[in-house]
Biopython code that builds the backbone (N, CA, C, O; Angstrom):
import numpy as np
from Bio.PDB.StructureBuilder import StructureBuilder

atoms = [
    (1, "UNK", "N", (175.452, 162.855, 186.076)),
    (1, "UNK", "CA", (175.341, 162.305, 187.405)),
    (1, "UNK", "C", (176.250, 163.067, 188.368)),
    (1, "UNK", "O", (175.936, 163.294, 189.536)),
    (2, "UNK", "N", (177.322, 163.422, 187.836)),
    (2, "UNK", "CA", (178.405, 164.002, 188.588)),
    (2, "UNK", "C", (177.911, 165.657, 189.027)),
    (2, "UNK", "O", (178.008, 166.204, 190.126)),
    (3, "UNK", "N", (177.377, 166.178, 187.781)),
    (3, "UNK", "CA", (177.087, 167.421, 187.608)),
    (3, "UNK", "C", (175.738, 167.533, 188.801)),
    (3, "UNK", "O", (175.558, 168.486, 189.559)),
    (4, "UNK", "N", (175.202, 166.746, 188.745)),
    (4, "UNK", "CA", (173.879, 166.894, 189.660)),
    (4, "UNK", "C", (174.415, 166.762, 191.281)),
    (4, "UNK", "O", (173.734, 167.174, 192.220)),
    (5, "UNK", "N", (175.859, 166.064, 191.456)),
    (5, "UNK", "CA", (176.324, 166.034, 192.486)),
    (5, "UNK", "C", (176.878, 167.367, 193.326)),
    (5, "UNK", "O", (176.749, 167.822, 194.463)),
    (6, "UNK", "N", (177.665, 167.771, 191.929)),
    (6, "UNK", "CA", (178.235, 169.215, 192.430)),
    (6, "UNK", "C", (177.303, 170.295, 192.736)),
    (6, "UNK", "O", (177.566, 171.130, 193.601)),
    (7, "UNK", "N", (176.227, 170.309, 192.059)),
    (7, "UNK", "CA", (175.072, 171.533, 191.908)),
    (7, "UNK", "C", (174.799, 171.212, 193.381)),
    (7, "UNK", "O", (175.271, 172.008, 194.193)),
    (8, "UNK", "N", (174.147, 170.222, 193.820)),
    (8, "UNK", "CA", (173.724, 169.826, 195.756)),
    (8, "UNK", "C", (174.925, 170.553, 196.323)),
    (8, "UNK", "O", (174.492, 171.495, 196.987)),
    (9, "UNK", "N", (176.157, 170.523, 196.345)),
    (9, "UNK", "CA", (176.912, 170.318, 196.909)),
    (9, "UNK", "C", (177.249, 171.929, 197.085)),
    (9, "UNK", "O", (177.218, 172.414, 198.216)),
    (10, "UNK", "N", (177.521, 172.615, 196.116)),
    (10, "UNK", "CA", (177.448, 173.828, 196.173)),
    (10, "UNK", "C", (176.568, 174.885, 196.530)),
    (10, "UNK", "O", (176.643, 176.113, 196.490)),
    (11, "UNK", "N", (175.307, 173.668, 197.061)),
    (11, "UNK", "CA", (173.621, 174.764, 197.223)),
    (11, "UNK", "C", (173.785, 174.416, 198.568)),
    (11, "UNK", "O", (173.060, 175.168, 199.220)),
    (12, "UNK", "N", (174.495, 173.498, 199.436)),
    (12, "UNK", "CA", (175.021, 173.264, 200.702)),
    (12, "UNK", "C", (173.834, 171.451, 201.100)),
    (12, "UNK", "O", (173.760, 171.087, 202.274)),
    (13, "UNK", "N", (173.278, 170.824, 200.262)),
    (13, "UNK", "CA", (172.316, 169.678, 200.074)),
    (13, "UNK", "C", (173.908, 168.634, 199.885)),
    (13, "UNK", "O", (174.733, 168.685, 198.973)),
    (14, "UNK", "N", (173.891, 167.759, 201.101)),
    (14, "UNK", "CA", (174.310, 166.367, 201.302)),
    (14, "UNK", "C", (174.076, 165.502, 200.412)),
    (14, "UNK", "O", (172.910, 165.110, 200.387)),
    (15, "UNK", "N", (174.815, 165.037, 199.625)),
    (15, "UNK", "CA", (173.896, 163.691, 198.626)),
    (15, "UNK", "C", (174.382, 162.601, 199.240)),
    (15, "UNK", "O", (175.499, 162.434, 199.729)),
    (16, "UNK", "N", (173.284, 161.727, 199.170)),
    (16, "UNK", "CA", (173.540, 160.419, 200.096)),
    (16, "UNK", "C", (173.711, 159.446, 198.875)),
    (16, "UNK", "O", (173.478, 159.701, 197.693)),
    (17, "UNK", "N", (174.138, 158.356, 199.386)),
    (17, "UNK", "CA", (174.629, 157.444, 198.547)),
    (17, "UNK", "C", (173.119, 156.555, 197.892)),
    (17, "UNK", "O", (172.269, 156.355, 198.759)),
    (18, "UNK", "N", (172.812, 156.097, 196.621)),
    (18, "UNK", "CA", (171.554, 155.857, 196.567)),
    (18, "UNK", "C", (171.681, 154.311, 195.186)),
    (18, "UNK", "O", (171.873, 154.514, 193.987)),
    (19, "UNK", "N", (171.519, 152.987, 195.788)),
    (19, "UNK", "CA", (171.699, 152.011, 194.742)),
    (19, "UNK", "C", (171.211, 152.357, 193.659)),
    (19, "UNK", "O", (171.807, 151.878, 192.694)),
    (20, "UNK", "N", (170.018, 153.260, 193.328)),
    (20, "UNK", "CA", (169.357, 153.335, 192.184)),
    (20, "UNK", "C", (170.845, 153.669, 190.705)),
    (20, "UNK", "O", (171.054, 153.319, 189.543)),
    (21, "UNK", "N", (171.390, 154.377, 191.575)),
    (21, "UNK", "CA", (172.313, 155.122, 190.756)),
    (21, "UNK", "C", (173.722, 153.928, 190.280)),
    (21, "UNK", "O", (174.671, 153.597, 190.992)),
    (22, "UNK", "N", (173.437, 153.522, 188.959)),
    (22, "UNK", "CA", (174.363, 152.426, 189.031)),
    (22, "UNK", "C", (175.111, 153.057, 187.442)),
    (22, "UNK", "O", (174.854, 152.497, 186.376)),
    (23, "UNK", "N", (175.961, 154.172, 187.519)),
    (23, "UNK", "CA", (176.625, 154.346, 186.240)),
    (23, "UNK", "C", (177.984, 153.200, 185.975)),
    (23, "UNK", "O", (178.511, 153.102, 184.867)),
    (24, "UNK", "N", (178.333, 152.559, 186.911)),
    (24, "UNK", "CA", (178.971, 151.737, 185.975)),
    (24, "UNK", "C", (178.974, 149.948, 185.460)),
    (24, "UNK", "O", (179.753, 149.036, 185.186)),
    (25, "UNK", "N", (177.565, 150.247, 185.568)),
    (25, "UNK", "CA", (176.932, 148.843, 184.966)),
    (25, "UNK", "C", (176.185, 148.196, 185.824)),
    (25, "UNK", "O", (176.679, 148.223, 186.951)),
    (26, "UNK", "N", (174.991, 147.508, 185.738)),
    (26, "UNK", "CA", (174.422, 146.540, 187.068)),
    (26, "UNK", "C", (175.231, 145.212, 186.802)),
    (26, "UNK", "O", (175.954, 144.849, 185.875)),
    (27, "UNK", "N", (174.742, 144.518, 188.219)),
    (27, "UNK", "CA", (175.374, 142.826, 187.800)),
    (27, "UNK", "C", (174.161, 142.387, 187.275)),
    (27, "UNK", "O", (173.111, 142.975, 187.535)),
    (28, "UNK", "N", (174.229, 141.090, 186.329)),
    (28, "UNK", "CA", (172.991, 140.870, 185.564)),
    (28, "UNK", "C", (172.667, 139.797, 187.129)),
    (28, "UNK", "O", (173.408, 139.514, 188.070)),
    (29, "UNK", "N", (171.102, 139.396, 186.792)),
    (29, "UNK", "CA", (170.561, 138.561, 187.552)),
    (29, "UNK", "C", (170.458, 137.417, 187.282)),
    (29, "UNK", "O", (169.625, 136.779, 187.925)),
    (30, "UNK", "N", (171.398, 136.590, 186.050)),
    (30, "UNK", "CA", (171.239, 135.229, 186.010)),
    (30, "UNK", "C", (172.360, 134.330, 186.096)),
    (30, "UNK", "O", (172.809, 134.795, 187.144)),
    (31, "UNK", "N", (173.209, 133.348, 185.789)),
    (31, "UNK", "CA", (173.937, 133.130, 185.524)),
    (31, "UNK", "C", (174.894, 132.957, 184.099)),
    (31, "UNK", "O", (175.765, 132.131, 183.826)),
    (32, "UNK", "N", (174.369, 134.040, 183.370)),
    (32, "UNK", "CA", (174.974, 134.128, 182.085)),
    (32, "UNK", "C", (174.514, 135.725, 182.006)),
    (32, "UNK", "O", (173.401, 136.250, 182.024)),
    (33, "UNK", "N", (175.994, 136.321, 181.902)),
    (33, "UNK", "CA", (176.074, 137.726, 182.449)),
    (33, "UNK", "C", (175.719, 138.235, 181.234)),
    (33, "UNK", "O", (174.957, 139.198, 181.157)),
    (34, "UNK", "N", (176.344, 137.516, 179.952)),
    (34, "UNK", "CA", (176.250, 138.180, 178.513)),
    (34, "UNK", "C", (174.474, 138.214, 178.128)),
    (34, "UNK", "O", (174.078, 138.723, 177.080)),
    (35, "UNK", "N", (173.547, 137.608, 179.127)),
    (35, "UNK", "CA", (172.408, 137.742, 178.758)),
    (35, "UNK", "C", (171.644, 139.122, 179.047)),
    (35, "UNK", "O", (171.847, 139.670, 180.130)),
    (36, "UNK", "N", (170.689, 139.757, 178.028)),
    (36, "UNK", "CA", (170.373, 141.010, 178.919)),
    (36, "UNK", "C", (168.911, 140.598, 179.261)),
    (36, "UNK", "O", (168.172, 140.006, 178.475)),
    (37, "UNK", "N", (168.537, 141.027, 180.688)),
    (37, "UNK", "CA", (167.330, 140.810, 181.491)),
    (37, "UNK", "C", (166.053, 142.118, 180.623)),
    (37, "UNK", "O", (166.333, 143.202, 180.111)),
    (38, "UNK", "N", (164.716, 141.454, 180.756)),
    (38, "UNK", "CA", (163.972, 142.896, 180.676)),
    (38, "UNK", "C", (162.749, 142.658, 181.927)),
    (38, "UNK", "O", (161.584, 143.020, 181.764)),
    (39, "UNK", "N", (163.147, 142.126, 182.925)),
    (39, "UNK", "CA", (162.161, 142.099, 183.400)),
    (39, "UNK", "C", (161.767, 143.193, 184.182)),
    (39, "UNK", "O", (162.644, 143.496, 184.991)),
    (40, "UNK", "N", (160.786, 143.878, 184.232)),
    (40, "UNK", "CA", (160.976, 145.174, 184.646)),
    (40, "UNK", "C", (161.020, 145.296, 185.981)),
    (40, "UNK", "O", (161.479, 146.337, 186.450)),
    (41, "UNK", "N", (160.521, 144.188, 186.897)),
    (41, "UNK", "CA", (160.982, 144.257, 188.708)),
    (41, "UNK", "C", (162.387, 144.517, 188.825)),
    (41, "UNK", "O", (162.868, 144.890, 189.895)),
    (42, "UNK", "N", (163.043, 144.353, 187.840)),
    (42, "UNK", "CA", (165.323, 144.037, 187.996)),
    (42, "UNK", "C", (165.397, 145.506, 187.859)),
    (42, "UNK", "O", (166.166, 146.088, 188.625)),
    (43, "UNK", "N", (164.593, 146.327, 186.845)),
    (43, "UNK", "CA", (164.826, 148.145, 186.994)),
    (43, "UNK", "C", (164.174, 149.018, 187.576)),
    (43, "UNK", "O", (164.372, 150.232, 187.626)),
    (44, "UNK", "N", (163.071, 148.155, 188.204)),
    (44, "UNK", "CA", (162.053, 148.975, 188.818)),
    (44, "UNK", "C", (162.792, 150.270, 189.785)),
    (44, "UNK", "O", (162.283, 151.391, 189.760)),
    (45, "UNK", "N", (163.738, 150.051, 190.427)),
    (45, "UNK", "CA", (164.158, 150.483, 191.506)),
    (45, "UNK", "C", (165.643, 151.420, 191.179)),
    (45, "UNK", "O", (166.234, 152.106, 192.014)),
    (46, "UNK", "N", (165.971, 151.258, 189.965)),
    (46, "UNK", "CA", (166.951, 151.848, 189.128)),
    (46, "UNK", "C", (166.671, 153.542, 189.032)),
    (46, "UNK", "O", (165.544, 153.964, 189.289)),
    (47, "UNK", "N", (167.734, 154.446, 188.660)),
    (47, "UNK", "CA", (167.162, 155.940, 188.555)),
    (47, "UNK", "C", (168.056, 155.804, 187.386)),
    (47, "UNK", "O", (167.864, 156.522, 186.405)),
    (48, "UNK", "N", (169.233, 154.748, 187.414)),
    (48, "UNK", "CA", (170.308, 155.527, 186.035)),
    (48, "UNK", "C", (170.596, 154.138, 185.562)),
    (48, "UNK", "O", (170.591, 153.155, 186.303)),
    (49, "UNK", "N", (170.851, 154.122, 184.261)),
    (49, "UNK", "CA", (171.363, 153.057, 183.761)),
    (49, "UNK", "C", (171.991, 152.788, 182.715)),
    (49, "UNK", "O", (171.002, 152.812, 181.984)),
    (50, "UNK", "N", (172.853, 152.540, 182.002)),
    (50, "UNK", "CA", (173.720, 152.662, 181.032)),
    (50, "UNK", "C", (173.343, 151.529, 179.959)),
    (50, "UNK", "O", (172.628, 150.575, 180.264)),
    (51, "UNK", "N", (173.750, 151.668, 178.993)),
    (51, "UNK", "CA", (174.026, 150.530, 178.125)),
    (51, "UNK", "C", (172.876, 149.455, 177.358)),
    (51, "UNK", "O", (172.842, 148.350, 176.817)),
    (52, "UNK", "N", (171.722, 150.930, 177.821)),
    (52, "UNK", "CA", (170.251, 149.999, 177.064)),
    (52, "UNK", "C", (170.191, 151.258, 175.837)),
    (52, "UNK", "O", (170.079, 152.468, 176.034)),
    (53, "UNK", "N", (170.310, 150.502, 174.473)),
    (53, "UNK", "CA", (169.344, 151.059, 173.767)),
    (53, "UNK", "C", (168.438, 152.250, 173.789)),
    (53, "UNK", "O", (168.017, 152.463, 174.926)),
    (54, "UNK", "N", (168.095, 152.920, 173.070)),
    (54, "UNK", "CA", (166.628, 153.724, 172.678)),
    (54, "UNK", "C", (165.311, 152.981, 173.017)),
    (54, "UNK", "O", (164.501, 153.011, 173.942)),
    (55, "UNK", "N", (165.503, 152.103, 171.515)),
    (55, "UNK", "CA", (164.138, 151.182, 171.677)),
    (55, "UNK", "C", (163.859, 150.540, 173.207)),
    (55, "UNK", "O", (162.816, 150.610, 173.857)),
    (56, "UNK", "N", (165.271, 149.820, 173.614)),
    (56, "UNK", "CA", (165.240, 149.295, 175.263)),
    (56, "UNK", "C", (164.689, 149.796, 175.847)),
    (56, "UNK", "O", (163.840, 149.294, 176.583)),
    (57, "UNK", "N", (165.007, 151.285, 175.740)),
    (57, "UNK", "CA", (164.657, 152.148, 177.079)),
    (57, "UNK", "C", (162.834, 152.576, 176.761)),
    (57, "UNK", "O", (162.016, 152.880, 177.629)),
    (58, "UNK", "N", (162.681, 152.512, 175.826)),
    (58, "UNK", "CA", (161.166, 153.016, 175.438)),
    (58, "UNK", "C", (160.345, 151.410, 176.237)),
    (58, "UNK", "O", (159.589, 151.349, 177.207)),
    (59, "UNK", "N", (160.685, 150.708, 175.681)),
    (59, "UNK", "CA", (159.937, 149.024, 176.110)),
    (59, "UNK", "C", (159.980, 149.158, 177.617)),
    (59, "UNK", "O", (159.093, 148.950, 178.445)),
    (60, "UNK", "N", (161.393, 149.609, 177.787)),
    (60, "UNK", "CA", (161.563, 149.441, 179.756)),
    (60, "UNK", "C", (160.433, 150.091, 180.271)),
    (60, "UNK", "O", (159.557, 149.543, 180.941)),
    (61, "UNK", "N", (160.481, 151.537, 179.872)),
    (61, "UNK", "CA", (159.441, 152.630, 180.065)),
    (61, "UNK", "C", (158.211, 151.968, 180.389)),
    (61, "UNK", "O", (157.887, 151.771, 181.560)),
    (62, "UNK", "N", (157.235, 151.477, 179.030)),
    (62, "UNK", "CA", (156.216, 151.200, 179.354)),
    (62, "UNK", "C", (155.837, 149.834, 179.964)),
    (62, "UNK", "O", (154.719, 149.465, 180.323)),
    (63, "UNK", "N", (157.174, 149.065, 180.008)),
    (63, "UNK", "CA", (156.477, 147.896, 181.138)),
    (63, "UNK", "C", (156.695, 148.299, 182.597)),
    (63, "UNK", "O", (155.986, 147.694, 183.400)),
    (64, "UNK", "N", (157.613, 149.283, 183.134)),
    (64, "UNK", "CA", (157.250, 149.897, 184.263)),
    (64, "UNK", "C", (156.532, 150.606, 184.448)),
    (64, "UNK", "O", (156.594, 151.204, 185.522)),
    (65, "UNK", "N", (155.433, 150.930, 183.471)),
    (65, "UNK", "CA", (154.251, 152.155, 184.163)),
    (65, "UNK", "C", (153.210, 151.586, 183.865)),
    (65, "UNK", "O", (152.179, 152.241, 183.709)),
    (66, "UNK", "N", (153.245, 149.941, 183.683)),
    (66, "UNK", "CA", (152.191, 149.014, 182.987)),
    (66, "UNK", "C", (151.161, 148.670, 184.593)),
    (66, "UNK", "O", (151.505, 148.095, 185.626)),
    (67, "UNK", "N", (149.937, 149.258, 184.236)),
    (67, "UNK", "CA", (149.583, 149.251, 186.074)),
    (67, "UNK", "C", (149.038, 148.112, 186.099)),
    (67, "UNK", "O", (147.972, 148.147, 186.714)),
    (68, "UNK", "N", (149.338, 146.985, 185.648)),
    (68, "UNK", "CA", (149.098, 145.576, 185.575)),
    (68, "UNK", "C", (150.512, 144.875, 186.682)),
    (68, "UNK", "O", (150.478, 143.856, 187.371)),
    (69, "UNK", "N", (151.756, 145.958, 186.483)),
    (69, "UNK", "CA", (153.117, 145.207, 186.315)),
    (69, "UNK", "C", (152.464, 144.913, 188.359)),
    (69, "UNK", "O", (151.670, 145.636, 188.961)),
    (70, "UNK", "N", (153.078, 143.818, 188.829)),
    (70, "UNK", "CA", (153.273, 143.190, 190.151)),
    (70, "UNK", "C", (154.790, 142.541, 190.149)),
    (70, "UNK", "O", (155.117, 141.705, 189.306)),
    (71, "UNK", "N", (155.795, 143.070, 191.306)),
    (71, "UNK", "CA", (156.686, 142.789, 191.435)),
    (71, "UNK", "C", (156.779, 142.532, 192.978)),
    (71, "UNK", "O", (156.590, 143.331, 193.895)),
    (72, "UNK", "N", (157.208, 140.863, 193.034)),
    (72, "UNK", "CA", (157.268, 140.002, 194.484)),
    (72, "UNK", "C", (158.883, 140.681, 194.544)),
    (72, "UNK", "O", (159.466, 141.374, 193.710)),
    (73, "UNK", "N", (159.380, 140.122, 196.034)),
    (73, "UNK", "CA", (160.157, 139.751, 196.583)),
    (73, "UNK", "C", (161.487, 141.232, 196.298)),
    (73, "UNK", "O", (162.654, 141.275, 195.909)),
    (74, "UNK", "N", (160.373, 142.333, 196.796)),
    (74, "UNK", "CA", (161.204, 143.751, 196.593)),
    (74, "UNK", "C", (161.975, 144.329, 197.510)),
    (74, "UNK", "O", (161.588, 144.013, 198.635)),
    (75, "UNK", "N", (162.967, 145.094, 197.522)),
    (75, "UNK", "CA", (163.958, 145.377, 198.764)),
    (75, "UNK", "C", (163.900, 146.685, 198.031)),
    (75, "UNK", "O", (163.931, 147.107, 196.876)),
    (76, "UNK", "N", (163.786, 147.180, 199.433)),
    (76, "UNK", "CA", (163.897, 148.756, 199.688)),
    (76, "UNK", "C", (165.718, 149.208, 199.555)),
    (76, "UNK", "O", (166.300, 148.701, 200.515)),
    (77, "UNK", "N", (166.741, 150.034, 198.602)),
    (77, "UNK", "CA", (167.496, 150.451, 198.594)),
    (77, "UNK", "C", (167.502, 151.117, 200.067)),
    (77, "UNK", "O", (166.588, 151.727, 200.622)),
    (78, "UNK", "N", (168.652, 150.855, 200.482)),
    (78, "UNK", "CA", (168.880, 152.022, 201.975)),
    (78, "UNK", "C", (169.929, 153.031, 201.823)),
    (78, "UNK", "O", (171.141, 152.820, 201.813)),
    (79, "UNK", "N", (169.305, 154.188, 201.703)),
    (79, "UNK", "CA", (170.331, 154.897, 201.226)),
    (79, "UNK", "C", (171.971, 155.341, 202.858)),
    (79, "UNK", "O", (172.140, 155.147, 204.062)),
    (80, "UNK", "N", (172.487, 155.793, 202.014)),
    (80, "UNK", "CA", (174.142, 155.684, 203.008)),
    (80, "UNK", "C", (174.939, 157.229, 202.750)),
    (80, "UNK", "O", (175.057, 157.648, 201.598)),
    (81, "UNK", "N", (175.378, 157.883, 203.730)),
    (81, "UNK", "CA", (176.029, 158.910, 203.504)),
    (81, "UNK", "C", (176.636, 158.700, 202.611)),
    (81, "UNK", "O", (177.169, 157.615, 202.379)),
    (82, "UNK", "N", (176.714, 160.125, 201.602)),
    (82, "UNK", "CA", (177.932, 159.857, 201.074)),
    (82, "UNK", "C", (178.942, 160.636, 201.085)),
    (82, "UNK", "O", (178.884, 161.860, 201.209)),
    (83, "UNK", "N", (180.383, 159.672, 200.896)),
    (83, "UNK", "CA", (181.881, 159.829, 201.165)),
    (83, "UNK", "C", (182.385, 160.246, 200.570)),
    (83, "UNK", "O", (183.592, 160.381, 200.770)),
]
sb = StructureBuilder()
sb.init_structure("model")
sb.init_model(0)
sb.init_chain("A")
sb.init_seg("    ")
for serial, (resi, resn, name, xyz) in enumerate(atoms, 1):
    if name == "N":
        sb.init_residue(resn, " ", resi, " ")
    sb.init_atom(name, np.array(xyz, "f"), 0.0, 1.0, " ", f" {name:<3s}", serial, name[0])
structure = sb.get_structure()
């Protein structure tokens, strides 16, 4: 993540600040943090993510490219200079 920062940075490309990018953990979405979510609208919008599994990440995979998947009540990340 870092490395992809410096490479922009040295090619003279601004990197803006971008929620997708969450290396040091998301907050979970329920009220029991020790629970892990799979619903795939909670990663839809994710680019990085830590702390899932192989298998996780294969399941995540195909319920986000499931062209069935419909996800309500979505917010656009706004991205922000970054500092």
């Amino acid at each position: 993540d870092v490395f992809l920062g410096m490479c922009l940075q040295l090619i003279g490309v601004k990197p803006l600040r971008h929620q997708g990018f969450r290396t040091f953990g998301i907050p979970r979405p329920s009220a029991a943090p020790h629970l892990q979510t799979f619903d795939p609208c909670f990663y839809r919008e994710l680019m990085v993510v830590h702390s899932l599994s192989v298998p996780q990440i294969w399941l995540m995979w195909n319920l986000l490219h499931d062209p069935k998947l419909s996800c309500h009540n979505q917010t656009d990340p706004k991205p922000r200079v970054f500092r």
